[in-house]
DSSP file (Angstrom, degrees, kcal/mol; ACC not computed):
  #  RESIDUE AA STRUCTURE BP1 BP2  ACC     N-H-->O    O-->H-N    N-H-->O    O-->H-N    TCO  KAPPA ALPHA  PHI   PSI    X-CA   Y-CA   Z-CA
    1    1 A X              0   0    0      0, 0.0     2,-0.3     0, 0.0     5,-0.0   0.000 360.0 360.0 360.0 131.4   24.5   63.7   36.1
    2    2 A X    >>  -     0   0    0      1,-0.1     3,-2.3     2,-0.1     4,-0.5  -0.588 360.0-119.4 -50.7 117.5   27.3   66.5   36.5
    3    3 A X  T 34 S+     0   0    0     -2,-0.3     3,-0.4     1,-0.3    -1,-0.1   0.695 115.6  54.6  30.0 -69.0   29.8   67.6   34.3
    4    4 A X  T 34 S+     0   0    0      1,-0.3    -1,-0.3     0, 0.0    -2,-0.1   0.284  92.9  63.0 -87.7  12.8   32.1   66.5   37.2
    5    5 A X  T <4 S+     0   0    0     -3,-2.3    -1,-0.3     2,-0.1    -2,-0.2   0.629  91.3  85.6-101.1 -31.2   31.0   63.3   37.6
    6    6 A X  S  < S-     0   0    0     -4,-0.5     2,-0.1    -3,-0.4     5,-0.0  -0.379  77.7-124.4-105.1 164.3   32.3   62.4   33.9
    7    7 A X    >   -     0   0    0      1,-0.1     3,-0.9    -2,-0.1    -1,-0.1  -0.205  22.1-113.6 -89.0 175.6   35.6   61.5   33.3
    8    8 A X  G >  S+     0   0    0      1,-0.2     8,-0.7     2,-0.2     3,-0.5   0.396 113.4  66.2-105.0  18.1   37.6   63.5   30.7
    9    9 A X  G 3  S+     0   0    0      1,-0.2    -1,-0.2     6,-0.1     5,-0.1   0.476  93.2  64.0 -88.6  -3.0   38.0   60.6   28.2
   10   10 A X  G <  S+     0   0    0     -3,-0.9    -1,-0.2     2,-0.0    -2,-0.2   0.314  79.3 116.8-103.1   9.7   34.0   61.0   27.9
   11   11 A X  S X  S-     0   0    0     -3,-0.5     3,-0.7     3,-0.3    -3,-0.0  -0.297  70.8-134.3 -63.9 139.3   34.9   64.6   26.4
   12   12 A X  T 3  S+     0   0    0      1,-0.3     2,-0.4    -2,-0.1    -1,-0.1   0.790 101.6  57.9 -83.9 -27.5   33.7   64.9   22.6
   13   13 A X  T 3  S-     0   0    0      1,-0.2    -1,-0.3     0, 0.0    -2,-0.1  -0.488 118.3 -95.1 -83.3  41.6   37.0   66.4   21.2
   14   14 A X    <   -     0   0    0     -3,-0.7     2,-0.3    -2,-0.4    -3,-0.3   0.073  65.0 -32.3  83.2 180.0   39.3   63.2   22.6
   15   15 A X        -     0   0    0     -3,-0.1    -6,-0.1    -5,-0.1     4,-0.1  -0.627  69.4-104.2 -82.0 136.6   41.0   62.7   25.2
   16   16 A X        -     0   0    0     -8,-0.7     3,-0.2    -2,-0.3    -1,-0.1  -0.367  44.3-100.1 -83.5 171.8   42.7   65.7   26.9
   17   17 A X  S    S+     0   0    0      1,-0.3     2,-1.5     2,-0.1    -1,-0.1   0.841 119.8  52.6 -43.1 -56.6   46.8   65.9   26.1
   18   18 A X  S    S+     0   0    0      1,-0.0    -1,-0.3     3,-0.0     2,-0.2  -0.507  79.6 149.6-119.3  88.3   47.8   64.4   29.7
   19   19 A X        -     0   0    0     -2,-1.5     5,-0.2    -3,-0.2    -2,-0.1  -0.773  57.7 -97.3 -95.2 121.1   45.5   61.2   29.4
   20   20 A X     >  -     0   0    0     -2,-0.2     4,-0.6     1,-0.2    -1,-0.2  -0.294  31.1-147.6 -46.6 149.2   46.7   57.8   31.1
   21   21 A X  T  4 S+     0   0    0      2,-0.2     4,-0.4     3,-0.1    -1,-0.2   0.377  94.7  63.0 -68.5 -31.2   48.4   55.8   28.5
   22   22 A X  T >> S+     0   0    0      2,-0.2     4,-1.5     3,-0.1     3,-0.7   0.863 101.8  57.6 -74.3 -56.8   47.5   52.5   29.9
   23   23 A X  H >> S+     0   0    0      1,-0.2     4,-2.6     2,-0.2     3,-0.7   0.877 111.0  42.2 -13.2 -77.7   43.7   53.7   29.2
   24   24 A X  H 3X S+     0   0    0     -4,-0.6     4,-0.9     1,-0.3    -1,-0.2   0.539 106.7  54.0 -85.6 -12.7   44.4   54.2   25.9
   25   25 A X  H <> S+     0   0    0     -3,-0.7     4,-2.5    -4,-0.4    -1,-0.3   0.713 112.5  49.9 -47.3 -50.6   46.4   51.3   25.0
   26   26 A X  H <X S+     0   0    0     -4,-1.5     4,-2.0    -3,-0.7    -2,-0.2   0.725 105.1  54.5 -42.1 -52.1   43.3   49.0   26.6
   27   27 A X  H  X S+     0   0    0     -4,-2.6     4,-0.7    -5,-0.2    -2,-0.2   0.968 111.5  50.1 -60.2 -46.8   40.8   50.8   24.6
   28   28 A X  H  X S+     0   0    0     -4,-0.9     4,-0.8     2,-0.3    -2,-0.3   0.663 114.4  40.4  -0.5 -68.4   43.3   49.7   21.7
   29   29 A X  H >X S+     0   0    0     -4,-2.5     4,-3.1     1,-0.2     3,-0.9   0.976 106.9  63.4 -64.8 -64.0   43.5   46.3   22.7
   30   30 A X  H 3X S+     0   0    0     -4,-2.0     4,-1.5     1,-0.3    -2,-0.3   0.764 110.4  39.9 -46.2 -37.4   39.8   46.1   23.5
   31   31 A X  H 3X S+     0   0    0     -4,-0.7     4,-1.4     2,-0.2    -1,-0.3   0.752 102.9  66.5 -97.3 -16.1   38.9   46.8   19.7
   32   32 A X  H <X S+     0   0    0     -3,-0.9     4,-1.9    -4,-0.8     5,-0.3   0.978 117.8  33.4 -69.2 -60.0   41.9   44.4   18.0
   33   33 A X  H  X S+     0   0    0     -4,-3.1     4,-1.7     1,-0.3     5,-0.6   0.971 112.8  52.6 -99.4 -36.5   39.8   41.6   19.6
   34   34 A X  H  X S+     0   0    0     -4,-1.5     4,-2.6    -5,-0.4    -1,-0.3   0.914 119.3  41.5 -44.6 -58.0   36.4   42.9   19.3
   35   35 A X  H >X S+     0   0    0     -4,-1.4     4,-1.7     2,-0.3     3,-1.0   0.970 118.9  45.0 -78.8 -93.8   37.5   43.3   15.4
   36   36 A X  H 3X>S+     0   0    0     -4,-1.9     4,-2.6     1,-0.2     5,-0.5   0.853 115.1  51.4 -43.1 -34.8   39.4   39.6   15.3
   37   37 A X  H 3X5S+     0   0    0     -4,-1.7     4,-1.3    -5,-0.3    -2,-0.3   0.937 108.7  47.7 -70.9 -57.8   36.4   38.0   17.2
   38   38 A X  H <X5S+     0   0    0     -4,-2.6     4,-0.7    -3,-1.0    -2,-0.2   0.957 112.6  49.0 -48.9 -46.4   34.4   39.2   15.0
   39   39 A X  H >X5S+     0   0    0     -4,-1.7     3,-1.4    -6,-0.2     4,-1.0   0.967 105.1  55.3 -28.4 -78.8   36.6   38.0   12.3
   40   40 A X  H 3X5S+     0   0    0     -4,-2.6     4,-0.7     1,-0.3    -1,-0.2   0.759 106.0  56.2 -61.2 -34.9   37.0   34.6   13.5
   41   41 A X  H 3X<S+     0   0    0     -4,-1.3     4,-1.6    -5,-0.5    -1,-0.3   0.855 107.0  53.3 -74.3 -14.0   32.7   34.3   13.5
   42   42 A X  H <X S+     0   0    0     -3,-1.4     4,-1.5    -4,-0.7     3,-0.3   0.950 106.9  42.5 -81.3 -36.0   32.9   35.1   10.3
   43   43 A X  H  < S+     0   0    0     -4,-1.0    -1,-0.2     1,-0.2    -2,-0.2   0.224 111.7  60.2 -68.4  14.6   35.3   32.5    9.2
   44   44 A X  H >X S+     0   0    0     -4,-0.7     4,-2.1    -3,-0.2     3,-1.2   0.836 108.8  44.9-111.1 -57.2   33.1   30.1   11.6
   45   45 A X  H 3X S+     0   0    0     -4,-1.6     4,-2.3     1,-0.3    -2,-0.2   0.776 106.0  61.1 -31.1 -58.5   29.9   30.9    9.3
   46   46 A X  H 3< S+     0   0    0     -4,-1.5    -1,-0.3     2,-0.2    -2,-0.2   0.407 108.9  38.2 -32.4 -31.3   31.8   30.5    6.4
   47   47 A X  H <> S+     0   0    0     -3,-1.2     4,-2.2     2,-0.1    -2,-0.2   0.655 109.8  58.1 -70.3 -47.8   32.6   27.0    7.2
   48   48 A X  H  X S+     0   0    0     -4,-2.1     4,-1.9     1,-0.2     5,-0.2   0.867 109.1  47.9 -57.4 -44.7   29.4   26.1    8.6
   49   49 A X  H  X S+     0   0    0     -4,-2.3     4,-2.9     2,-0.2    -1,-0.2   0.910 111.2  51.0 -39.6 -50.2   27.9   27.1    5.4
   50   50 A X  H  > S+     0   0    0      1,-0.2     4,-2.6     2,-0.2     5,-0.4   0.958 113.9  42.1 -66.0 -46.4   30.4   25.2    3.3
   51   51 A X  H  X S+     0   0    0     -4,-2.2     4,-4.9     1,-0.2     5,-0.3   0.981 111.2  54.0 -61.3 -59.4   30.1   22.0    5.1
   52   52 A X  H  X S+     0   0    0     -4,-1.9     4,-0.7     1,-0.2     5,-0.4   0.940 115.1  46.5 -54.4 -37.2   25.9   22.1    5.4
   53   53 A X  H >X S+     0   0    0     -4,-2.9     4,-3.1    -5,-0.2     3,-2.5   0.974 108.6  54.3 -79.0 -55.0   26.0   22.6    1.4
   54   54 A X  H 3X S+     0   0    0     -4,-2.6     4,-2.6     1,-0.2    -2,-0.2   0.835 108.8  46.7 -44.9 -27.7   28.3   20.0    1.0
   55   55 A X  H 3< S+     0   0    0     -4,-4.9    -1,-0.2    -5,-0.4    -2,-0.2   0.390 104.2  61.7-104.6  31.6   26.2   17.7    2.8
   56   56 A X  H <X S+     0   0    0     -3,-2.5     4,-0.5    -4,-0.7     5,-0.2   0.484 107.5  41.9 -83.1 -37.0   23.6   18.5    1.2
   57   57 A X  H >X S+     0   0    0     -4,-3.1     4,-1.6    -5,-0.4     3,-0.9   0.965 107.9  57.4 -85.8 -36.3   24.9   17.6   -1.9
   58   58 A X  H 3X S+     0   0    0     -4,-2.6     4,-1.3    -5,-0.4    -1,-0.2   0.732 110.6  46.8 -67.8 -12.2   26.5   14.5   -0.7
   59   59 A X  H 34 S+     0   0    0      2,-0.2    -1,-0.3     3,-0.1     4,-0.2   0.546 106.1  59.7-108.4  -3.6   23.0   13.3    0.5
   60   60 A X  H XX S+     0   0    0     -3,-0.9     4,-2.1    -4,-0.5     3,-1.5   0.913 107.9  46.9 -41.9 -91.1   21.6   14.5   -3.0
   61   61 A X  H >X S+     0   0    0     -4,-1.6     3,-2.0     1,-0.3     4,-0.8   0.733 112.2  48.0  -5.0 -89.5   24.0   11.9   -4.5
   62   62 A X  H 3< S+     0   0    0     -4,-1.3    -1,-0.3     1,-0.3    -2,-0.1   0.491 109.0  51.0 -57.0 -20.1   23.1    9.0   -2.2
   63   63 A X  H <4 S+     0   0    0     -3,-1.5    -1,-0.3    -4,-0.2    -2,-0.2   0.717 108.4  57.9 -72.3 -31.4   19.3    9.3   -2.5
   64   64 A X  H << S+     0   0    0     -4,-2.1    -2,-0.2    -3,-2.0    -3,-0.2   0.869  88.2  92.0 -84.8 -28.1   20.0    9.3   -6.2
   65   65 A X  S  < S-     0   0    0     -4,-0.8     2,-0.3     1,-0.1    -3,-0.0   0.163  90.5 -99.0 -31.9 155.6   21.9    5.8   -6.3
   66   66 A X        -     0   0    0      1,-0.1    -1,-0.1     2,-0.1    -2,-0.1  -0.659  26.2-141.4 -91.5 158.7   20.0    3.1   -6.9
   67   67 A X        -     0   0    0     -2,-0.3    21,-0.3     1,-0.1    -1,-0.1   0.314  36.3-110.4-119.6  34.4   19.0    1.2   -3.9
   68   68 A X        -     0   0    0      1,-0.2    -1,-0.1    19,-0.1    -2,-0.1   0.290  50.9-179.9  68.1  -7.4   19.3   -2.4   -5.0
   69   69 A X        -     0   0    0      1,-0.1     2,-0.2    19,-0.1    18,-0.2   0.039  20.4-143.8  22.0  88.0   15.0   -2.9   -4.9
   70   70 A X        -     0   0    0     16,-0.8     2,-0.4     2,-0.0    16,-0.3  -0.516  12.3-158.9 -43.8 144.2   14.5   -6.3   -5.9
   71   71 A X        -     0   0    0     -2,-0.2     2,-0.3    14,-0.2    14,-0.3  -0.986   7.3-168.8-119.0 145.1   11.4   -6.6   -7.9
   72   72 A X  E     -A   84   0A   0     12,-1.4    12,-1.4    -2,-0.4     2,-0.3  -0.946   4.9-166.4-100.8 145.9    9.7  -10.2   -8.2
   73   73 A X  E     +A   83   0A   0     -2,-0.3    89,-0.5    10,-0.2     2,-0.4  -0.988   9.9 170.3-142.3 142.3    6.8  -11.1  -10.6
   74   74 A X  E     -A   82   0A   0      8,-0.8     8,-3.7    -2,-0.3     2,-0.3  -0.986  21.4-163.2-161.0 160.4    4.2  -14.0  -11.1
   75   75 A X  E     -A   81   0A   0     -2,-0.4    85,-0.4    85,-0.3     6,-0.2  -0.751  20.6-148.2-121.5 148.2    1.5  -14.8  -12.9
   76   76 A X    >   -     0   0    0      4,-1.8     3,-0.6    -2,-0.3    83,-0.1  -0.537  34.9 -97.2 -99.1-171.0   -0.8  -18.1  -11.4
   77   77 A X  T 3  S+     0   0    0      1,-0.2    82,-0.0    -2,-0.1    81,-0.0   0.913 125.2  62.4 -61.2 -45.9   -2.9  -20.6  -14.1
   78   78 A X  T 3  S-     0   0    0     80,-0.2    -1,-0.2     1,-0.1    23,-0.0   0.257 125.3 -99.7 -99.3  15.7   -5.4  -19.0  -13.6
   79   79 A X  S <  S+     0   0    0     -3,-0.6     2,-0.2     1,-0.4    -1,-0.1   0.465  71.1 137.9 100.7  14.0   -4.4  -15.1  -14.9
   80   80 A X        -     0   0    0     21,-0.2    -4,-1.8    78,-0.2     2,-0.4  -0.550  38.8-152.7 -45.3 136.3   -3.5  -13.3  -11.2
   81   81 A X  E     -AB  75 100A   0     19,-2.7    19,-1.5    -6,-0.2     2,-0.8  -0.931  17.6-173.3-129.3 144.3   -0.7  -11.4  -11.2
   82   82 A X  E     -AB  74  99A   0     -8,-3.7    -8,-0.8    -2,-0.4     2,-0.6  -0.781   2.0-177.9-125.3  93.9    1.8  -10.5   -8.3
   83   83 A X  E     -AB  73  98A   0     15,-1.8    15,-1.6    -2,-0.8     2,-0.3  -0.910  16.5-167.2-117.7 118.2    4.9   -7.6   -8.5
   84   84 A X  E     -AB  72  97A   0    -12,-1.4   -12,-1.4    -2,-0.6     2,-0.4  -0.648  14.5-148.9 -83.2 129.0    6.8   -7.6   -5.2
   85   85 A X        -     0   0    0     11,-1.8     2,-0.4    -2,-0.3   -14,-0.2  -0.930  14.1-159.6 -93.1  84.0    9.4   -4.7   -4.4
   86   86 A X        +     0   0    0     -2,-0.4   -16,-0.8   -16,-0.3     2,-0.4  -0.483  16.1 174.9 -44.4 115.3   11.9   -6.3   -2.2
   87   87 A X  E     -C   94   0A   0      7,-0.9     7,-2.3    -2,-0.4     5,-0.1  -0.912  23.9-138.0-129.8 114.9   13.9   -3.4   -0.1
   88   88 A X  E     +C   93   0A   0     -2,-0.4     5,-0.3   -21,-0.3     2,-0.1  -0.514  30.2 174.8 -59.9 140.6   16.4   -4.4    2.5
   89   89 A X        -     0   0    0      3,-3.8     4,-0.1    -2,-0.1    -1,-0.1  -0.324  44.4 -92.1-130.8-124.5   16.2   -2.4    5.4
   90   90 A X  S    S+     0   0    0     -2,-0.1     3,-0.1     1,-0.0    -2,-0.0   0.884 122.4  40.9 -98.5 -36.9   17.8   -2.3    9.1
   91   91 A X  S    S-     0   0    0     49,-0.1     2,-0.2    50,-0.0    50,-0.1   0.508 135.4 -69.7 -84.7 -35.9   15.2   -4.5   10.8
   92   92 A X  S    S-     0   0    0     47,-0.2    -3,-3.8    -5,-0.1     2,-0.5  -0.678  82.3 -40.8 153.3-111.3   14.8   -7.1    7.9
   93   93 A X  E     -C   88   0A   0     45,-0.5    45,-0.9    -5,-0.3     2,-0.6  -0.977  44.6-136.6-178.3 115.7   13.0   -6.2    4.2
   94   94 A X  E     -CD  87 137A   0     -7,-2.3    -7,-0.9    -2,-0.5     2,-0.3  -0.796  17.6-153.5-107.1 136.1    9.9   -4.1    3.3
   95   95 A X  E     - D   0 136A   0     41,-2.5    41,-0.9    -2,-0.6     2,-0.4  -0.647  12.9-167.9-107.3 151.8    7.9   -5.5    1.0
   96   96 A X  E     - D   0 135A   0     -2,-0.3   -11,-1.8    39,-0.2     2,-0.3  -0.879  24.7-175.1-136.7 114.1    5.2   -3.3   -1.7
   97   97 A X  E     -BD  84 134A   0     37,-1.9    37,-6.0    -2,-0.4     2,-0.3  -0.918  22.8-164.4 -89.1 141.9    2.8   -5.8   -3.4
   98   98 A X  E     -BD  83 133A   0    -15,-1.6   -15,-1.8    -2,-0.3     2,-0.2  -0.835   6.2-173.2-145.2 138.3    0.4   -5.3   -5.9
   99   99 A X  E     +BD  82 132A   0     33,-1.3    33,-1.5    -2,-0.3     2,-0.3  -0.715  10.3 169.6-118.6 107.4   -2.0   -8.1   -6.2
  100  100 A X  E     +B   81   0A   0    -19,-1.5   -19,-2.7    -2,-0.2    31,-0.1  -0.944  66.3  32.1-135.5 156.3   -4.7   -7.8   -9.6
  101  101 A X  S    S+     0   0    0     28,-0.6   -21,-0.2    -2,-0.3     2,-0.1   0.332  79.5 137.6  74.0   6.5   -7.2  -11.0  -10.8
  102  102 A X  S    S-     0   0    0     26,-0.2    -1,-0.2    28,-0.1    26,-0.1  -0.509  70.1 -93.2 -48.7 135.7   -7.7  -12.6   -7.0
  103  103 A X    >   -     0   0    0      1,-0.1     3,-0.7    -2,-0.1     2,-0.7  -0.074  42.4-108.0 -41.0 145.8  -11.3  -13.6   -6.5
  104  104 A X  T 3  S+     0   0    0      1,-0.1    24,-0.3    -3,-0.1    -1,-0.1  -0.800 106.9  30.9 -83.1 122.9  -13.2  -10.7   -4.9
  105  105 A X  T 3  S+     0   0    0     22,-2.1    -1,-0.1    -2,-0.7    23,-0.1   0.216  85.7 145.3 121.2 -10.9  -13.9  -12.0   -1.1
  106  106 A X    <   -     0   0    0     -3,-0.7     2,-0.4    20,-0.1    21,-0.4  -0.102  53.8-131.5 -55.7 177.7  -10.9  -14.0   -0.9
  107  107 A X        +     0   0    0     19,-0.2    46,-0.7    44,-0.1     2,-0.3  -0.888  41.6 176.4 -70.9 119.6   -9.0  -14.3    2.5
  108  108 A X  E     -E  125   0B   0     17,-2.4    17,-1.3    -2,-0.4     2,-0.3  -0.981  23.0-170.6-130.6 146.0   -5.2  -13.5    1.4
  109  109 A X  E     -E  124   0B   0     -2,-0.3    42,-1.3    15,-0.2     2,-0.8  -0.870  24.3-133.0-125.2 173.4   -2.2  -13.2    3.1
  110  110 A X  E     -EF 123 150B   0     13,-1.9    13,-1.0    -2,-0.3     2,-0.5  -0.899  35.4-168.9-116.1 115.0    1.1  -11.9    1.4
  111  111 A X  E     - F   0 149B   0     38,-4.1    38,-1.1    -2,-0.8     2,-0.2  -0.717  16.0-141.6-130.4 110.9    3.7  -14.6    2.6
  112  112 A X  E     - F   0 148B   0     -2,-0.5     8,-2.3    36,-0.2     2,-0.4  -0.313  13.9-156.4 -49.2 115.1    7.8  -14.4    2.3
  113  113 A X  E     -H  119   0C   0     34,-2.0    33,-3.0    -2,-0.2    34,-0.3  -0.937  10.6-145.9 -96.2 119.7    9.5  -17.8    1.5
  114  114 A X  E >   - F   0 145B   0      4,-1.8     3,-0.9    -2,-0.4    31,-0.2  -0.298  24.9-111.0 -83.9 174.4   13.3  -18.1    2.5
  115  115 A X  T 3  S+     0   0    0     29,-0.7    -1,-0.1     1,-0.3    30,-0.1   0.675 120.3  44.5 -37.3 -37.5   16.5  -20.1    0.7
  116  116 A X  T 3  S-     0   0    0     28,-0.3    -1,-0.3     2,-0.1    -2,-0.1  -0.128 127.6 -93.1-122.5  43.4   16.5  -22.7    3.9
  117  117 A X  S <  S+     0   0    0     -3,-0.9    -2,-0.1     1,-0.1     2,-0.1   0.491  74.0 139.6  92.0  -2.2   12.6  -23.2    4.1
  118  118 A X        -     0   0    0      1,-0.0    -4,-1.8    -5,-0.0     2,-0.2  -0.448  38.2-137.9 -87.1 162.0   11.3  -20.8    6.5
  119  119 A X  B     -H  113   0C   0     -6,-0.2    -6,-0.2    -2,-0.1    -7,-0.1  -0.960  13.5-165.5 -82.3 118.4    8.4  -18.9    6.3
  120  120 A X        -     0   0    0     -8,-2.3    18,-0.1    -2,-0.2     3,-0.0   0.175  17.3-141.8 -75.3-173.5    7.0  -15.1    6.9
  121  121 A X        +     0   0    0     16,-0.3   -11,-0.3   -10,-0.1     2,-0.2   0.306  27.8 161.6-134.3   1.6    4.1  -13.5    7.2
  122  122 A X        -     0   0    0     15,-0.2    15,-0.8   -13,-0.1     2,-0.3   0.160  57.5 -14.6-107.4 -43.5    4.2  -10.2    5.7
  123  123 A X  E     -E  110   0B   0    -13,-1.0   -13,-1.9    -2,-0.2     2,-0.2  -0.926  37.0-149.1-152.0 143.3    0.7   -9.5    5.3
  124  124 A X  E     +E  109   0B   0     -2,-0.3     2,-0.3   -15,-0.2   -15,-0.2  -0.989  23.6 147.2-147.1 173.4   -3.2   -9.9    5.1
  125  125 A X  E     -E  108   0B   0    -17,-1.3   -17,-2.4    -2,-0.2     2,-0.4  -0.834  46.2-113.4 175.0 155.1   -6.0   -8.2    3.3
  126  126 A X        -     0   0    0    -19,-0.3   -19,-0.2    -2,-0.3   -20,-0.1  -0.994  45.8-119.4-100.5 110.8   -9.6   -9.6    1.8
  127  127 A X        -     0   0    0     -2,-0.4   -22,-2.1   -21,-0.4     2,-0.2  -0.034  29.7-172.8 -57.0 159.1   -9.4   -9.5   -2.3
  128  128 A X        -     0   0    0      2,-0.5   -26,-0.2   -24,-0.3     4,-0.2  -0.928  49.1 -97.2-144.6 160.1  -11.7   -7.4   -4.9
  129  129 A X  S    S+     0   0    0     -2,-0.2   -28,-0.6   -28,-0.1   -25,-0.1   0.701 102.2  73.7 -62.8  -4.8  -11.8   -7.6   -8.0
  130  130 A X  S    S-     0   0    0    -30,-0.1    -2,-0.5     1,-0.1     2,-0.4  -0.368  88.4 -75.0 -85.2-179.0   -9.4   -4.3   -8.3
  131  131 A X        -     0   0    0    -31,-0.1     2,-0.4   -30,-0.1   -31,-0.2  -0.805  37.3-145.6 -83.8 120.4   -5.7   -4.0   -7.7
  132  132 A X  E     -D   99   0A   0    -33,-1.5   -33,-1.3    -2,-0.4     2,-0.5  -0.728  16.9-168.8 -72.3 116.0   -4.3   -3.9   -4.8
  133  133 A X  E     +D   98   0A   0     -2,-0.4     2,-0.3   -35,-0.2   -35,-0.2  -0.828  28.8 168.2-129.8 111.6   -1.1   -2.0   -3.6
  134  134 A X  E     -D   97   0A   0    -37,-6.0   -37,-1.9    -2,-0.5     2,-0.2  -0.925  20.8-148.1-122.8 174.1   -0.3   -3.6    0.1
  135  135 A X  E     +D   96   0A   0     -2,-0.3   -39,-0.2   -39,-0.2     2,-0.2  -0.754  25.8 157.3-109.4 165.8    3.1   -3.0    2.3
  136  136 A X  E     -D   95   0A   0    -41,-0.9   -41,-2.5    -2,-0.2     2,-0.3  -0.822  21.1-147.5-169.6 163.0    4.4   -5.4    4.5
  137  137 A X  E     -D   94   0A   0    -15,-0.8     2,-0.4   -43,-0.2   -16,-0.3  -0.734   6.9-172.8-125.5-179.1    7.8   -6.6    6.3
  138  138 A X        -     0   0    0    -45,-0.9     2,-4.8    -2,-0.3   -45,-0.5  -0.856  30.6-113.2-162.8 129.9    9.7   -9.5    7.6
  139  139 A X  S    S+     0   0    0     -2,-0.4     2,-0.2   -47,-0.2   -47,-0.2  -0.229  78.3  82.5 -92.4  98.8   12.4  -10.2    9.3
  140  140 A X  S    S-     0   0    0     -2,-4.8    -2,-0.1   -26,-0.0   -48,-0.1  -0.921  81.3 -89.2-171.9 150.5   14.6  -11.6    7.4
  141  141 A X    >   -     0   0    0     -2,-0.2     3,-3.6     1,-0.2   -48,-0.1  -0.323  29.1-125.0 -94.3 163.6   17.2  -10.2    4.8
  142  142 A X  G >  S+     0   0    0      1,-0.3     3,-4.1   -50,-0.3    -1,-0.2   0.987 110.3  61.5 -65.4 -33.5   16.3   -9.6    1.0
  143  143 A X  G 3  S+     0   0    0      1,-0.3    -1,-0.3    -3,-0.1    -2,-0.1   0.661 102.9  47.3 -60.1  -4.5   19.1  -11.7   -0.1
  144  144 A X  G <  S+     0   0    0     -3,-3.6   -29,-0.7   -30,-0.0    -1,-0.3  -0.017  84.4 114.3 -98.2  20.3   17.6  -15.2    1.7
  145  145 A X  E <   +F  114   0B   0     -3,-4.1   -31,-0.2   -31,-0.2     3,-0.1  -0.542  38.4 169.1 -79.2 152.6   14.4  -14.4    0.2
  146  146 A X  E     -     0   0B   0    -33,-3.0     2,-0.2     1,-0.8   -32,-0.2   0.176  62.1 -34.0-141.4  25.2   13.6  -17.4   -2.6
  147  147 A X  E     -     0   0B   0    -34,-0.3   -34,-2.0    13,-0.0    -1,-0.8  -0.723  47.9-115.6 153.9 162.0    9.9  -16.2   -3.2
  148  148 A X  E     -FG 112 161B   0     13,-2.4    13,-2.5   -36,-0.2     2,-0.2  -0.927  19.1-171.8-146.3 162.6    6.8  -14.9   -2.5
  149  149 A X  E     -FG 111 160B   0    -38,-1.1   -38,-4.1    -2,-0.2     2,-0.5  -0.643  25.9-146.4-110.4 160.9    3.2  -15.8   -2.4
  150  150 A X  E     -FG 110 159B   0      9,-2.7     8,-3.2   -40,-0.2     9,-2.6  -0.996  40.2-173.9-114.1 123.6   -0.3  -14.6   -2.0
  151  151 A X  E     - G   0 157B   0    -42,-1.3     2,-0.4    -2,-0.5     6,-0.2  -0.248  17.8-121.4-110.8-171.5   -2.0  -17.5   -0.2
  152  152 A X    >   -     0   0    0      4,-0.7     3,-3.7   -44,-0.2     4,-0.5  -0.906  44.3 -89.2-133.0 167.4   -5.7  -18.3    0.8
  153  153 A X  T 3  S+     0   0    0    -46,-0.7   -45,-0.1    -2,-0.4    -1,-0.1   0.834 129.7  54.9 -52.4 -24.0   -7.2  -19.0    4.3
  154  154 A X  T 3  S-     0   0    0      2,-0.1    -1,-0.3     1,-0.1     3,-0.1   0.540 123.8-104.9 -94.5   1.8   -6.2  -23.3    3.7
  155  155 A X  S <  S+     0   0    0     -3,-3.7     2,-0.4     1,-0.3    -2,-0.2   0.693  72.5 154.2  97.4  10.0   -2.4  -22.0    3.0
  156  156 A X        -     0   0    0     -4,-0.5    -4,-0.7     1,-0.1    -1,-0.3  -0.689  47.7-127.5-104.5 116.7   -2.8  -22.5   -0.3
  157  157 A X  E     +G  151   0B   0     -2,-0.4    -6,-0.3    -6,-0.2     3,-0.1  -0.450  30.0 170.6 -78.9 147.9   -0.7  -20.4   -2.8
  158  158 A X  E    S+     0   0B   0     -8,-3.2     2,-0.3     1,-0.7    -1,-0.2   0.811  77.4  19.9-110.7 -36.2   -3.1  -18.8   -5.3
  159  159 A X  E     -G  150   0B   0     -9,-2.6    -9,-2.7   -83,-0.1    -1,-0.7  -0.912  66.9-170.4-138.0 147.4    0.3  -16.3   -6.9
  160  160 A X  E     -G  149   0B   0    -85,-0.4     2,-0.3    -2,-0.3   -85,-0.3  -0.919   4.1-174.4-144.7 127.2    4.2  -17.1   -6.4
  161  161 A X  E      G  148   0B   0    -13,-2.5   -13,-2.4    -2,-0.3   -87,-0.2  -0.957 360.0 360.0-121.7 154.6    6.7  -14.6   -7.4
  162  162 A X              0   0    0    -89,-0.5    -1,-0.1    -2,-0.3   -88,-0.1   0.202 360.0 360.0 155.7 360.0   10.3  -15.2   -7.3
């Protein structure tokens, strides 16, 4: 490129003395919003930050509540023992059993009993002599729950908690 090709505002010592006005007013302008645009992204960052740490903390908080976890516990005659974690959820109620002193070989199923008579299903599993940690769900909410059992293949409760 020439010399004469460049304009004289591209001169390294300024612009010479009788330089449009409108130009330089423009350039003017052109850096007041580059500058305020810039600004404004910072205060945009700044916010975005504030808010993502605040809900960070506010979901800190709510994890730390307690989350209203029934537990049930039952003993049978014959020295089985059953502790239930009742959780409400969205669907219906998630269950954690753990199940200790069941024959080893039984057939068991882990079954929710409601307030008005109904029965769940929650579960199945063949006992051993250890303890046993099962999940299981049901649809039905914790607050109609009025028990539960570990049953045997004839239906037969062998442990009731509640």
């Amino acid at each position: 490129m020439l010399k004469e090709e460049l304009p004289p505002e591209a001169a390294l010592d300024g612009p010479p003395p009788d330089a449009d006005h409108v130009l330089q007013r423009t350039l003017g302008t052109v850096r007041r919003e580059r500058h305020d645009a810039g600004r404004r992204r910072g205060r945009v960052m700044a916010a975005t930050s504030t808010f993502m740490v605040a809900g960070a903390l506010a979901g800190g908080v709510w994890l730390g509540q307690d989350t209203g976890d029934t537990v049930l516990r039952g003993t049978s005659a014959a020295g089985a023992h059953l502790a239930v974690q009742v959780t409400d959820t969205e669907g219906g109620l998630r269950l954690v059993a753990t199940v200790d002193g069941v024959q080893g070989g039984e057939a068991c199923w882990l079954v929710v009993h409601t307030k008005d008579g109904r029965t769940f299903t929650a579960g199945s599993w063949r006992a051993n002599e250890d303890e046993v940690t099962l999940s299981g769900s049901a649809m039905v909410r914790a607050a109609d729950v009025a028990g539960v059992s570990v049953m045997n293949h004839d239906r037969t409760p062998l442990i009731t908690a509640g």
